[in-house]
PQR file with spaces between the fields and no chain letter, atoms N, CA, C, O and H, PARSE charges and radii, in Angstrom:
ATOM       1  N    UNK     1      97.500  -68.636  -80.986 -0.4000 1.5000
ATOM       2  CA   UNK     1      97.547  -68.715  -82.429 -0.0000 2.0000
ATOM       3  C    UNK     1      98.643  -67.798  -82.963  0.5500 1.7000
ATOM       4  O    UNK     1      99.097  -66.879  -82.282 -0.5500 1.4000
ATOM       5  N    UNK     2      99.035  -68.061  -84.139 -0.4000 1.5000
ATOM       6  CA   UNK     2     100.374  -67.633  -84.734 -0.0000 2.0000
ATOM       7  C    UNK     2      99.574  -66.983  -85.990  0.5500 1.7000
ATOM       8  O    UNK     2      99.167  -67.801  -86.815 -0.5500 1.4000
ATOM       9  H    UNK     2      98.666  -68.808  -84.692  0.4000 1.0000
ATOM      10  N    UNK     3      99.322  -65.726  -86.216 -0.4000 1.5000
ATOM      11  CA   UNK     3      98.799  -65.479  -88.188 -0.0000 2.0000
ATOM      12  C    UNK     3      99.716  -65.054  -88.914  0.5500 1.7000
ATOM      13  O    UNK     3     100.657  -64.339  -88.568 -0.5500 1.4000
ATOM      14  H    UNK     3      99.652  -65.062  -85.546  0.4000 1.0000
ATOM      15  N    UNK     4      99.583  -65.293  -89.505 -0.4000 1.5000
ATOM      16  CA   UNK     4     100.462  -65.206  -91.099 -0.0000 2.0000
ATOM      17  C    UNK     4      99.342  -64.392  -91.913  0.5500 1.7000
ATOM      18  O    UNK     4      98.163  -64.728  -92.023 -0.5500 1.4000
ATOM      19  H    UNK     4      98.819  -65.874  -89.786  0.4000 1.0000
ATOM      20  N    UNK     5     100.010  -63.145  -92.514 -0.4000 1.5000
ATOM      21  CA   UNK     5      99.363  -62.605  -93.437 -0.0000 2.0000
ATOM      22  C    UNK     5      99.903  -62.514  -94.861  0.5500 1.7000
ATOM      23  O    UNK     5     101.048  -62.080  -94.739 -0.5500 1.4000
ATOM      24  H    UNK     5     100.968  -62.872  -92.425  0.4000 1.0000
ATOM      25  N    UNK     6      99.702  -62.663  -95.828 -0.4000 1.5000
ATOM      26  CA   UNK     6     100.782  -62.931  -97.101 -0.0000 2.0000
ATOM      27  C    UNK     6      99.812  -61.972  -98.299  0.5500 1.7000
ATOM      28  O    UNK     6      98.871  -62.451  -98.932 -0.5500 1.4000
ATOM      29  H    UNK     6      98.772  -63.017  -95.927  0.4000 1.0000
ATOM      30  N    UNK     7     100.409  -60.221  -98.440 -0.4000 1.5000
ATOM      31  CA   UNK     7      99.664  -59.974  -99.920 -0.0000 2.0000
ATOM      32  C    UNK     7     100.186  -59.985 -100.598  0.5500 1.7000
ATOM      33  O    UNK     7     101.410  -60.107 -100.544 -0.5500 1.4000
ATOM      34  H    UNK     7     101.173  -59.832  -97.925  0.4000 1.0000
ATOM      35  N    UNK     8      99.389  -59.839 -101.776 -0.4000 1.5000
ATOM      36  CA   UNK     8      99.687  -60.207 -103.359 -0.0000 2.0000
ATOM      37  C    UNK     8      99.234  -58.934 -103.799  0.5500 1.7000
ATOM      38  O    UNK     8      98.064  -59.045 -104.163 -0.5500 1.4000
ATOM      39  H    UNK     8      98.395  -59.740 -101.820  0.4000 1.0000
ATOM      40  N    UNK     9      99.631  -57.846 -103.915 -0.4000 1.5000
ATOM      41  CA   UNK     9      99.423  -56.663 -105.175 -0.0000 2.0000
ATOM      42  C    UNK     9      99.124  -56.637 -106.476  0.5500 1.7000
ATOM      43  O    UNK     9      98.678  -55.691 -107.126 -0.5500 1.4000
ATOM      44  H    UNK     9     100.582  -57.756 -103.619  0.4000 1.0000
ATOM      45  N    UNK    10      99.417  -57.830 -106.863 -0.4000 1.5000
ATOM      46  CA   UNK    10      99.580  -57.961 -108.347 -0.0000 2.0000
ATOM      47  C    UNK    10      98.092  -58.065 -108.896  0.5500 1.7000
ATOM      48  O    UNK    10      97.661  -57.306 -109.763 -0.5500 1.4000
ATOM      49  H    UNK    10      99.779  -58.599 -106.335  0.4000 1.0000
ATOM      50  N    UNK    11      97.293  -59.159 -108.260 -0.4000 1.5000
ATOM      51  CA   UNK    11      95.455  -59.614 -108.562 -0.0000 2.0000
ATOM      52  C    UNK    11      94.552  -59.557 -107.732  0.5500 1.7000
ATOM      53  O    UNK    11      94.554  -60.461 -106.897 -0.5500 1.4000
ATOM      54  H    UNK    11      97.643  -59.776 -107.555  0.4000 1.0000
ATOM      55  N    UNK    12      93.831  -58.863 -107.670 -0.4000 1.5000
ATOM      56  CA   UNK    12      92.568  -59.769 -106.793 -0.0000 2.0000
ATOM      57  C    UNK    12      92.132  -60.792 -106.860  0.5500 1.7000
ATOM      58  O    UNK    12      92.788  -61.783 -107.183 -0.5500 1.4000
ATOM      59  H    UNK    12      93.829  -58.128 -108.348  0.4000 1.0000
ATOM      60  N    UNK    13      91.100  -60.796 -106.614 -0.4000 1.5000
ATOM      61  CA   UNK    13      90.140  -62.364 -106.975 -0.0000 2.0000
ATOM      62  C    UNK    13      88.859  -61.615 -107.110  0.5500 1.7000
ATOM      63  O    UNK    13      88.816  -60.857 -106.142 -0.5500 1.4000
ATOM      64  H    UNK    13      90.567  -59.991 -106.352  0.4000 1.0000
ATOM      65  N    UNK    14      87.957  -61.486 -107.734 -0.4000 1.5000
ATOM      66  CA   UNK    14      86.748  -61.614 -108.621 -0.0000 2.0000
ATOM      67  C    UNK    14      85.320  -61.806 -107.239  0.5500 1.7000
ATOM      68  O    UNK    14      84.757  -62.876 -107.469 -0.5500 1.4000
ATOM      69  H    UNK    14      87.992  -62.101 -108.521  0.4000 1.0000
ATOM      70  N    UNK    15      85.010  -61.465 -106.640 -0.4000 1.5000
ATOM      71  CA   UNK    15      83.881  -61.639 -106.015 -0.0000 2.0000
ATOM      72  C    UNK    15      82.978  -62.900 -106.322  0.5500 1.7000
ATOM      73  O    UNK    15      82.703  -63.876 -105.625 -0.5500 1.4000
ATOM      74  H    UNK    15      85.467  -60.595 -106.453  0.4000 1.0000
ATOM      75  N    UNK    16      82.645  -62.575 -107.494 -0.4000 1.5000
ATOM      76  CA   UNK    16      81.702  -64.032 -107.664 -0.0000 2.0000
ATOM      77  C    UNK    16      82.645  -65.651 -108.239  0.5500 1.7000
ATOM      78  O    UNK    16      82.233  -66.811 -108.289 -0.5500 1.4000
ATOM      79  H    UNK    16      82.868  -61.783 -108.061  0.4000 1.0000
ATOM      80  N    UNK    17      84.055  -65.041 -108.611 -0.4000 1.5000
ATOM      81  CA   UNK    17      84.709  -66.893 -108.025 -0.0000 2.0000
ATOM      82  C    UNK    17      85.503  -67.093 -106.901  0.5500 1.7000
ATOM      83  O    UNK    17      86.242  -68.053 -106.682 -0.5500 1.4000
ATOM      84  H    UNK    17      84.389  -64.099 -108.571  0.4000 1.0000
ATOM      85  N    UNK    18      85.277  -66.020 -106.135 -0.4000 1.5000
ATOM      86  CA   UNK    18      86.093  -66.153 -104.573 -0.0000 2.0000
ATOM      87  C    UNK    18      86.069  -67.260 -104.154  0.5500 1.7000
ATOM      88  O    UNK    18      87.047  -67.925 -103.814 -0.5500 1.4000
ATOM      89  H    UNK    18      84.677  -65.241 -106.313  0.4000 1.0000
ATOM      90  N    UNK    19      84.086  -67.819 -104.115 -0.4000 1.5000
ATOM      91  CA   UNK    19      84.223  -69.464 -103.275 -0.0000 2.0000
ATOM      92  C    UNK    19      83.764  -70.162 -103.850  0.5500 1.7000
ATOM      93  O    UNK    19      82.699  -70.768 -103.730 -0.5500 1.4000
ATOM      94  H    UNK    19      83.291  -67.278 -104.391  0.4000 1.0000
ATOM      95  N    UNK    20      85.015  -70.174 -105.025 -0.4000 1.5000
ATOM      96  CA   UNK    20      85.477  -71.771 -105.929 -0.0000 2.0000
ATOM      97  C    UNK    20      86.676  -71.720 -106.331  0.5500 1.7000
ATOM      98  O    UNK    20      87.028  -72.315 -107.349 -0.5500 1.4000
ATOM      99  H    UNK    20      85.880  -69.682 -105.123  0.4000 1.0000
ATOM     100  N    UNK    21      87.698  -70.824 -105.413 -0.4000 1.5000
ATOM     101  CA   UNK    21      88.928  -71.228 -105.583 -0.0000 2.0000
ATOM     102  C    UNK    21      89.237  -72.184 -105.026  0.5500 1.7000
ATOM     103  O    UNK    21      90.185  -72.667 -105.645 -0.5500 1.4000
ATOM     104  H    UNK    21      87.412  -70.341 -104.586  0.4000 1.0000
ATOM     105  N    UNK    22      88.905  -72.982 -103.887 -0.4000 1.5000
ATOM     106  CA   UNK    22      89.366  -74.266 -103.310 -0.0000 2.0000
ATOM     107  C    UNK    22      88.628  -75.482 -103.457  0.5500 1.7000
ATOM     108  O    UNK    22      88.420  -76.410 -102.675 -0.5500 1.4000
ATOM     109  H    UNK    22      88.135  -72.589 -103.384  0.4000 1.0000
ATOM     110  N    UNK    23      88.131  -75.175 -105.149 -0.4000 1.5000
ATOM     111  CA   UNK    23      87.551  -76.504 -105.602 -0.0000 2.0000
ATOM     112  C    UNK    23      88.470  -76.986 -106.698  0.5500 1.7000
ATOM     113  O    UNK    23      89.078  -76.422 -107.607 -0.5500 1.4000
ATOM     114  H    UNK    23      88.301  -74.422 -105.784  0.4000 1.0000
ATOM     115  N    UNK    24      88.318  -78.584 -106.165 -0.4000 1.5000
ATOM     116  CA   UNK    24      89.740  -79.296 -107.155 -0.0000 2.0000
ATOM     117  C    UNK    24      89.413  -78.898 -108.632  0.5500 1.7000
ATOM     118  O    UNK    24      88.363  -78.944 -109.272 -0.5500 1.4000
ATOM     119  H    UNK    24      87.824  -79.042 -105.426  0.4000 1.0000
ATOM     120  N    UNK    25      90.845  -78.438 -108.988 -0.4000 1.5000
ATOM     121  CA   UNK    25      91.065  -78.429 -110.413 -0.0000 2.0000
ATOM     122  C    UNK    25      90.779  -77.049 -111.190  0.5500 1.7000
ATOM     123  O    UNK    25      91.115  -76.902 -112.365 -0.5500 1.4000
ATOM     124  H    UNK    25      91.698  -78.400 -108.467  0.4000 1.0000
ATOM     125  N    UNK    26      90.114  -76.023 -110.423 -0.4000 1.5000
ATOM     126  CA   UNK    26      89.283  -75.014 -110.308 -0.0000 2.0000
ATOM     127  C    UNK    26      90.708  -74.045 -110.743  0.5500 1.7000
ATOM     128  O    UNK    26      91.654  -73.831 -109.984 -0.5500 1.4000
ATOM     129  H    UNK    26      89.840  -76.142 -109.469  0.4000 1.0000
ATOM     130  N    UNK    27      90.586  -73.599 -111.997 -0.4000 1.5000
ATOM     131  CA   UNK    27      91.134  -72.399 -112.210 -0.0000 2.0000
ATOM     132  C    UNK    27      90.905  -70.945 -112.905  0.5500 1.7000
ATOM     133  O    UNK    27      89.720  -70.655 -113.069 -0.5500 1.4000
ATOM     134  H    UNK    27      89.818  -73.773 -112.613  0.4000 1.0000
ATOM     135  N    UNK    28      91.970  -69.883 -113.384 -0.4000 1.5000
ATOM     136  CA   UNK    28      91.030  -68.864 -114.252 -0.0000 2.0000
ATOM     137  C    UNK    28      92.091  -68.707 -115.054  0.5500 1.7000
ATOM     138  O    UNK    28      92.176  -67.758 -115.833 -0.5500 1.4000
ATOM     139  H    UNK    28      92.932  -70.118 -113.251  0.4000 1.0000
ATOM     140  N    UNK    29      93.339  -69.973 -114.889 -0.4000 1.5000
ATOM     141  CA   UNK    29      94.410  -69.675 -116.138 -0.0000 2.0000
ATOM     142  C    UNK    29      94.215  -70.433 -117.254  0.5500 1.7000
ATOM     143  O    UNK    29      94.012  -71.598 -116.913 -0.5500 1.4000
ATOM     144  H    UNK    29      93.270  -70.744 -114.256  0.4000 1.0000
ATOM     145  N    UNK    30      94.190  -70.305 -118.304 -0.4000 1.5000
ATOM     146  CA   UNK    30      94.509  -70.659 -119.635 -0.0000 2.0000
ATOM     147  C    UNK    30      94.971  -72.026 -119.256  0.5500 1.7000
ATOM     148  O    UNK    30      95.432  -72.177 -118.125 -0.5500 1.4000
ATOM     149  H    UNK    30      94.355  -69.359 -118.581  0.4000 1.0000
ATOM     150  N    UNK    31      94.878  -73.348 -120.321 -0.4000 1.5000
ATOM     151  CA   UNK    31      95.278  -74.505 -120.332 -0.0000 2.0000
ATOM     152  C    UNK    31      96.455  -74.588 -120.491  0.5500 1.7000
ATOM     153  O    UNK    31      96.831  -75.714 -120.164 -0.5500 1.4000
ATOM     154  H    UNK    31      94.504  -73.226 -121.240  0.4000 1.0000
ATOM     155  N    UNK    32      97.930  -73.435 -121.120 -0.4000 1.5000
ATOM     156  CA   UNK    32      99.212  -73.437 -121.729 -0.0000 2.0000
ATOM     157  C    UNK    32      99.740  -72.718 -121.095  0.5500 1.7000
ATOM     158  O    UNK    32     100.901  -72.484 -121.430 -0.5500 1.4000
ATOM     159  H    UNK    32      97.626  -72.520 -121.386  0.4000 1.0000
ATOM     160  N    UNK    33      99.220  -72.036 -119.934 -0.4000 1.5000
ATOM     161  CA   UNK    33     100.092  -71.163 -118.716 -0.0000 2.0000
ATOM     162  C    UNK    33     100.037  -71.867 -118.087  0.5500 1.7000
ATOM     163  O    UNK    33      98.941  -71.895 -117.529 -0.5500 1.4000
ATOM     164  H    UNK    33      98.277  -72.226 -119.662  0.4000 1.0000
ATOM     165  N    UNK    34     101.085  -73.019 -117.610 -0.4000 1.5000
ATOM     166  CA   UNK    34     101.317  -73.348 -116.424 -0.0000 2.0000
ATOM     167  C    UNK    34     100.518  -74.408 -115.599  0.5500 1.7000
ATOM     168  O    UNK    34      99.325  -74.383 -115.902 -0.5500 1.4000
ATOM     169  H    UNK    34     101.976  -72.996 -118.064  0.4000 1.0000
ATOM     170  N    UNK    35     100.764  -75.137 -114.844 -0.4000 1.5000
ATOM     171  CA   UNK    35     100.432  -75.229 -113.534 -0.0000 2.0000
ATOM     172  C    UNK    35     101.316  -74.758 -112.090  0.5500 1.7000
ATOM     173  O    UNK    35     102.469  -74.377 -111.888 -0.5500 1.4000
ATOM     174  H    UNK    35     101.733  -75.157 -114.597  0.4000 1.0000
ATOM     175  N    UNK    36      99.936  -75.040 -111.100 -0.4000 1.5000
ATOM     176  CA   UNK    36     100.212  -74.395 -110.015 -0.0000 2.0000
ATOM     177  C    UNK    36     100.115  -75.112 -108.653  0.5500 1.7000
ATOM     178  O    UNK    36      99.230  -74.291 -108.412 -0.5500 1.4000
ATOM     179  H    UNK    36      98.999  -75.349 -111.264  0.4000 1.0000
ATOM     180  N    UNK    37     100.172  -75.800 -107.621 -0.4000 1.5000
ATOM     181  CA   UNK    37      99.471  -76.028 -106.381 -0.0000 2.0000
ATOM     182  C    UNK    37      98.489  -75.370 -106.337  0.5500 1.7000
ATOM     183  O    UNK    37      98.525  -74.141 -106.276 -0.5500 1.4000
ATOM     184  H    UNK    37     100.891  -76.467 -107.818  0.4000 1.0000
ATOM     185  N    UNK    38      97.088  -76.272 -106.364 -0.4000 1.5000
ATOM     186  CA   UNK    38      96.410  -75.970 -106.259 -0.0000 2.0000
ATOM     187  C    UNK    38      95.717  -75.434 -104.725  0.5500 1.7000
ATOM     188  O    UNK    38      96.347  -75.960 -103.807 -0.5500 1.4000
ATOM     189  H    UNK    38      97.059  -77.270 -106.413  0.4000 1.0000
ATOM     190  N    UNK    39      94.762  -74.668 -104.294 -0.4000 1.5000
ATOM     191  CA   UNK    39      94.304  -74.257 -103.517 -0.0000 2.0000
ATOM     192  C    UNK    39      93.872  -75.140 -102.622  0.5500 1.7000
ATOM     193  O    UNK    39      94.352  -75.440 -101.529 -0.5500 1.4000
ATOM     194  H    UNK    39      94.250  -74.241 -105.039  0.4000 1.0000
ATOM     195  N    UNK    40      92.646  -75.647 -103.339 -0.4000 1.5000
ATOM     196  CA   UNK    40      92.374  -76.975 -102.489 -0.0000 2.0000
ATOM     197  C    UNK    40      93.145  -78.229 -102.174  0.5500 1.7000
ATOM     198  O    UNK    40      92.643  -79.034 -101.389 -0.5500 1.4000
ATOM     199  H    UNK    40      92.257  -75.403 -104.227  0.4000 1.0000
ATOM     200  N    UNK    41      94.282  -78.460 -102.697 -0.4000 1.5000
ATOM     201  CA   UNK    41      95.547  -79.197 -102.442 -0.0000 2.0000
ATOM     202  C    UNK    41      96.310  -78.837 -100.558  0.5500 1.7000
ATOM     203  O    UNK    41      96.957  -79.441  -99.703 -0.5500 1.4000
ATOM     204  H    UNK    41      94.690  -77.806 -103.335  0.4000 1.0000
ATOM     205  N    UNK    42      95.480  -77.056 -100.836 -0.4000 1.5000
ATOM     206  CA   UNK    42      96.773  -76.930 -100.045 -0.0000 2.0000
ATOM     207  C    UNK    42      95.587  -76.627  -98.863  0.5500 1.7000
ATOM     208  O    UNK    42      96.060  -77.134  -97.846 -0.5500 1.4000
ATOM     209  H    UNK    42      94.954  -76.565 -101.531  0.4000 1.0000
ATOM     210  N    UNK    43      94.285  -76.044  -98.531 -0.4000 1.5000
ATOM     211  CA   UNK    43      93.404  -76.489  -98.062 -0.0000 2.0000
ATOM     212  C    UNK    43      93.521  -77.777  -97.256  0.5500 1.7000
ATOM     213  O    UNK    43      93.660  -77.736  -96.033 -0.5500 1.4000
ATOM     214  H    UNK    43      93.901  -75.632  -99.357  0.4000 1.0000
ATOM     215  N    UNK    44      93.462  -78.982  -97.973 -0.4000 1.5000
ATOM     216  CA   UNK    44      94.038  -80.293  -97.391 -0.0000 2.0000
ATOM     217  C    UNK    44      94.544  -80.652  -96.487  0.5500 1.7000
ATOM     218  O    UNK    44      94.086  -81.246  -95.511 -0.5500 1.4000
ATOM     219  H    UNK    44      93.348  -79.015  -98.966  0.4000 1.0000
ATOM     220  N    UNK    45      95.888  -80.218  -96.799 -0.4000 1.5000
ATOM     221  CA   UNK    45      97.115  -80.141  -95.977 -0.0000 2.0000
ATOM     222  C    UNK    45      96.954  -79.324  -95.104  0.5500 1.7000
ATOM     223  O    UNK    45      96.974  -79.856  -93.994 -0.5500 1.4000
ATOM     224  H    UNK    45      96.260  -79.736  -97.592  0.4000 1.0000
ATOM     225  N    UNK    46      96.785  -78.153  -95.082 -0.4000 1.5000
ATOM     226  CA   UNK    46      96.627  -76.945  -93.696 -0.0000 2.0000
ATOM     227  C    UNK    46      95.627  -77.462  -92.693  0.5500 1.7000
ATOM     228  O    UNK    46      95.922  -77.041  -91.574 -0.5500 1.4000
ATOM     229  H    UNK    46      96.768  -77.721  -95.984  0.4000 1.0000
ATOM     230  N    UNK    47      94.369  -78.352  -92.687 -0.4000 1.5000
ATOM     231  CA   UNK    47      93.338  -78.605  -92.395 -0.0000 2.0000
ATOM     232  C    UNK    47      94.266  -79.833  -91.514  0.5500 1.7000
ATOM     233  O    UNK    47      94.536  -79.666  -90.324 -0.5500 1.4000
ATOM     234  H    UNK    47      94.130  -78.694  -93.596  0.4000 1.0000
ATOM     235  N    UNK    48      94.629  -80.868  -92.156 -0.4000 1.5000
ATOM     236  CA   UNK    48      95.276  -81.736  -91.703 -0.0000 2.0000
ATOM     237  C    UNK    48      95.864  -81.556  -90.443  0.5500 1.7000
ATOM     238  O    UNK    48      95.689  -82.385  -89.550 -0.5500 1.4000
ATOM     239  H    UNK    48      94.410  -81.004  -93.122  0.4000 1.0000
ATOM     240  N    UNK    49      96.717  -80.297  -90.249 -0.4000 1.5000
ATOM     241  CA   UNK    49      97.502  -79.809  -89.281 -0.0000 2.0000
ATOM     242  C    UNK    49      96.928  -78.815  -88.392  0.5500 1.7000
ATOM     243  O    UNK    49      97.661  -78.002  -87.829 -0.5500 1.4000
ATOM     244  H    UNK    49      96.860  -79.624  -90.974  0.4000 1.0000
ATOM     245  N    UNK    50      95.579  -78.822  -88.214 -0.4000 1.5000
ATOM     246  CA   UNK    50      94.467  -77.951  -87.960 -0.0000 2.0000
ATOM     247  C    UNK    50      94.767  -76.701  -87.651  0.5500 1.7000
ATOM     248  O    UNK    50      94.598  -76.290  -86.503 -0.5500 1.4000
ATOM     249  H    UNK    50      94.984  -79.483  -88.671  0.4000 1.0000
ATOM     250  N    UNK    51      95.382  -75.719  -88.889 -0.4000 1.5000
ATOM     251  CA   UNK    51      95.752  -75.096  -89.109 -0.0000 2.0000
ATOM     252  C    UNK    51      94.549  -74.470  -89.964  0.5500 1.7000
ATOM     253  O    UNK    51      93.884  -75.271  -90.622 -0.5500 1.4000
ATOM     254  H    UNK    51      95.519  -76.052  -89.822  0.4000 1.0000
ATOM     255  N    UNK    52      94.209  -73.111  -90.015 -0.4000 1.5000
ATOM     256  CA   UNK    52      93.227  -72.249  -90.669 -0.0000 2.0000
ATOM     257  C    UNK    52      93.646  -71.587  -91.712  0.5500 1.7000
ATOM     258  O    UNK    52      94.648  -70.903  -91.504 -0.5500 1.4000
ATOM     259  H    UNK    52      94.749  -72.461  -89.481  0.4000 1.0000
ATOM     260  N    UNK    53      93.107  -71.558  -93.010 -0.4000 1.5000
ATOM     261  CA   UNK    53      93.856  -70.375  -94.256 -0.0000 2.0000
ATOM     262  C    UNK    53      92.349  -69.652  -94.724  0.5500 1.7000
ATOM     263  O    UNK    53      91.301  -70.296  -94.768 -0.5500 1.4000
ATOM     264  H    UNK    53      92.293  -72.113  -93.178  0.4000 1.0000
ATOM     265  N    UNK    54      92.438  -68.496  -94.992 -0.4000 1.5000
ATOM     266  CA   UNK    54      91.705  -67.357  -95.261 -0.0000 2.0000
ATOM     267  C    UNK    54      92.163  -66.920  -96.506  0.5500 1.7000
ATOM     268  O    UNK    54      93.296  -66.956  -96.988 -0.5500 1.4000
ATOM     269  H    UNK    54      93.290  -67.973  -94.957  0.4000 1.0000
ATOM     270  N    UNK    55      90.783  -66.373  -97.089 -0.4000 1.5000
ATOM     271  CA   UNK    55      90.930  -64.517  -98.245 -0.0000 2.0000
ATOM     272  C    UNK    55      90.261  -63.735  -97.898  0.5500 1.7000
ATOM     273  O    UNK    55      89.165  -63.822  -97.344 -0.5500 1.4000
ATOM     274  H    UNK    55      89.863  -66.344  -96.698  0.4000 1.0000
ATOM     275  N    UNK    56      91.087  -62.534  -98.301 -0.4000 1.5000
ATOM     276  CA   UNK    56      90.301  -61.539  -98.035 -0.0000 2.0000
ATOM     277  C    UNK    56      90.645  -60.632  -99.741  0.5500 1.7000
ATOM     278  O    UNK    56      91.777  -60.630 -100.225 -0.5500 1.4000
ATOM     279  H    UNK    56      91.977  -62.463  -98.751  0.4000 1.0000
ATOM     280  N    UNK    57      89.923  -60.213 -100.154 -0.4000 1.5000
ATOM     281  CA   UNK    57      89.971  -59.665 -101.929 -0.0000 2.0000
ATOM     282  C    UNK    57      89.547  -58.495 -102.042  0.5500 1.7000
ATOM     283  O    UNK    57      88.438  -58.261 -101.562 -0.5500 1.4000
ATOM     284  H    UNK    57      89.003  -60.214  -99.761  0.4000 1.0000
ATOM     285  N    UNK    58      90.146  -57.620 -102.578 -0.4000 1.5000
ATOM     286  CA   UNK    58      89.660  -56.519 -103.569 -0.0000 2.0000
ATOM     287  C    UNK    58      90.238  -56.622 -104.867  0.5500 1.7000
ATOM     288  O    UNK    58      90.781  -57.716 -105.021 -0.5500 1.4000
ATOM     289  H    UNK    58      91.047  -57.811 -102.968  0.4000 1.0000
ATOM     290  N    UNK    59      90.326  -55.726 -106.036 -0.4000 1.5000
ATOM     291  CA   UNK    59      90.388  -55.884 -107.504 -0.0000 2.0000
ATOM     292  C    UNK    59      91.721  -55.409 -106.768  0.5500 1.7000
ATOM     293  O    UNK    59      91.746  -54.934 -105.632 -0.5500 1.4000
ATOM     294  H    UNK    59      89.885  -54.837 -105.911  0.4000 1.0000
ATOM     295  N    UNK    60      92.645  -55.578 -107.461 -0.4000 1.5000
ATOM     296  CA   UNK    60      94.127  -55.182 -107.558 -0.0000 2.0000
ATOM     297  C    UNK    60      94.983  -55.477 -106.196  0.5500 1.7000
ATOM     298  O    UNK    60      96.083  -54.933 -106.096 -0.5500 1.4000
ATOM     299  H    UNK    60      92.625  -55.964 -108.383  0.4000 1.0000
ATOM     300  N    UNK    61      94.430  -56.466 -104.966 -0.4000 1.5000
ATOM     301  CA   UNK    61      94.973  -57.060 -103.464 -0.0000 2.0000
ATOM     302  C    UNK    61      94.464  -58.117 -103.103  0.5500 1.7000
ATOM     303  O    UNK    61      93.407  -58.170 -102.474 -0.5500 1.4000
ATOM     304  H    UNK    61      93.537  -56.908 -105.048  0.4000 1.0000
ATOM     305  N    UNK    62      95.093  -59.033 -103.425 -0.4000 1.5000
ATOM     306  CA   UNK    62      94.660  -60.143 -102.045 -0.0000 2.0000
ATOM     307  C    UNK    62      95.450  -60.389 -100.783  0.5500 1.7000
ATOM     308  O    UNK    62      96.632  -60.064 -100.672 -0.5500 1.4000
ATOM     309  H    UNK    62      95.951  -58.990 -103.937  0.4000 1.0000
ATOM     310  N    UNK    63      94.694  -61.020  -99.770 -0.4000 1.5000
ATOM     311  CA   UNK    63      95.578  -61.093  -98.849 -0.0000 2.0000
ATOM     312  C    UNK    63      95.600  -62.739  -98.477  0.5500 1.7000
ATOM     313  O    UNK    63      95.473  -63.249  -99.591 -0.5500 1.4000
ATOM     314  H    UNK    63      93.733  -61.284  -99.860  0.4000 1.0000
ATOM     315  N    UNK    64      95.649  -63.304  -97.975 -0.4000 1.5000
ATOM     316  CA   UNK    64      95.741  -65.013  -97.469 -0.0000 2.0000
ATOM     317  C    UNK    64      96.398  -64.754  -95.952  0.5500 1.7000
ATOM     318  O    UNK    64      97.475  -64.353  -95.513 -0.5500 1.4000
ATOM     319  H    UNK    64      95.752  -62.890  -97.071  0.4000 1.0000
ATOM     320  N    UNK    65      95.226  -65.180  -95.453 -0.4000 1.5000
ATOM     321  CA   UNK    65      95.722  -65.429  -93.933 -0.0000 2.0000
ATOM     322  C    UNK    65      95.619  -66.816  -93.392  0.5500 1.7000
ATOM     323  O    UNK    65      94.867  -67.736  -93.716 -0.5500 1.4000
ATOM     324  H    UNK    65      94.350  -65.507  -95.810  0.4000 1.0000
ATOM     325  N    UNK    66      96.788  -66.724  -92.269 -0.4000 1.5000
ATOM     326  CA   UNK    66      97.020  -68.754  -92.245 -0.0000 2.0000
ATOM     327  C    UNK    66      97.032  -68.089  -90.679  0.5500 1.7000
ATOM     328  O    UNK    66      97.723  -67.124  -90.353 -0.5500 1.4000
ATOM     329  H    UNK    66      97.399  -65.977  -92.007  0.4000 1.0000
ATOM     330  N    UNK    67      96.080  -68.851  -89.766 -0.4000 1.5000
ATOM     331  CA   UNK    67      96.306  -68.793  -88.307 -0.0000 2.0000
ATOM     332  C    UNK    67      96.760  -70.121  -87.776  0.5500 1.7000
ATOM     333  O    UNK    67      96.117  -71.074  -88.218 -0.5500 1.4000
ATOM     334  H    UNK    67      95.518  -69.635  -90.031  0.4000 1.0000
ATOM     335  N    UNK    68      97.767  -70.415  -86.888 -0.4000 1.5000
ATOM     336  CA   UNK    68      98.272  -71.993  -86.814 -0.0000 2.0000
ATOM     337  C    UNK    68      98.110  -71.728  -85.306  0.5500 1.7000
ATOM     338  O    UNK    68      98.451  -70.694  -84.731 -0.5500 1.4000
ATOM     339  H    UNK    68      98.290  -69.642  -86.530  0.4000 1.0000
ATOM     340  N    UNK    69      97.672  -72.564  -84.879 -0.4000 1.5000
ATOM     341  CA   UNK    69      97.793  -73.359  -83.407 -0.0000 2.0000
ATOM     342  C    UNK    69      99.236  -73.228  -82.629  0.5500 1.7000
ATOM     343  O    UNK    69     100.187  -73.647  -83.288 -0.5500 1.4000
ATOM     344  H    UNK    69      97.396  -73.403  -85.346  0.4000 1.0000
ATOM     345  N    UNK    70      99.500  -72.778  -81.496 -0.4000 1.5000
ATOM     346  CA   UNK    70     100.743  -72.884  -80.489 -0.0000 2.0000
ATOM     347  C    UNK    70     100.111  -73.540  -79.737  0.5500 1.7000
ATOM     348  O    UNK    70      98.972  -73.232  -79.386 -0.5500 1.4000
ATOM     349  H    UNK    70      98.727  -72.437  -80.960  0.4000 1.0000
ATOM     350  N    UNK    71     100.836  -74.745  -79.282 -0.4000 1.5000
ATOM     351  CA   UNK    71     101.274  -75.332  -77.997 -0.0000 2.0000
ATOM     352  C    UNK    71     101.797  -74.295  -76.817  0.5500 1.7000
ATOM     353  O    UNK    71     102.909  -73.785  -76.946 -0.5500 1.4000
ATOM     354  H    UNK    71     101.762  -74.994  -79.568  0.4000 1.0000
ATOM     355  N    UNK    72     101.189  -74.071  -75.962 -0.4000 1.5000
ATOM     356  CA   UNK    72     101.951  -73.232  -74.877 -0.0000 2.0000
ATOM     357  C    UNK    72     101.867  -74.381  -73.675  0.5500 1.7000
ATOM     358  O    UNK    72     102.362  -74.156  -72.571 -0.5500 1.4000
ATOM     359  H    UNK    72     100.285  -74.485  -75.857  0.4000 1.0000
């Protein structure tokens, strides 16, 4: 396996909506900020390629970990 770790300093994520970020459509931005790729979009796709994505959260860090499959 190959991991990928990717943090974000900027937000956490909230404990009690941790597991409903990868439900379609599921957000905590405002209707006039934006869109984004969604989580569960990308869930999808990683799964597809049986590829694994993770969180791990505190208030002010997240982290996202992606473990991918090697062929050896």
């Amino acid at each position: 396996m190959l991991l990928v770790s990717v943090i974000d300093s900027l937000d956490g994520i909230f404990p009690e909506i941790l597991p409903r970020i990868v439900e379609p459509l599921f957000t905590t931005k405002n209707a006039n900020e934006g869109r984004r790729l969604g989580l569960d979009i990308v869930k999808k796709i990683v799964e597809k390629y049986s590829v694994k994505i993770e969180v791990a959260s505190v208030i002010g860090q997240k982290t996202f970990i992606v473990s991918i499959p090697i062929a050896v």
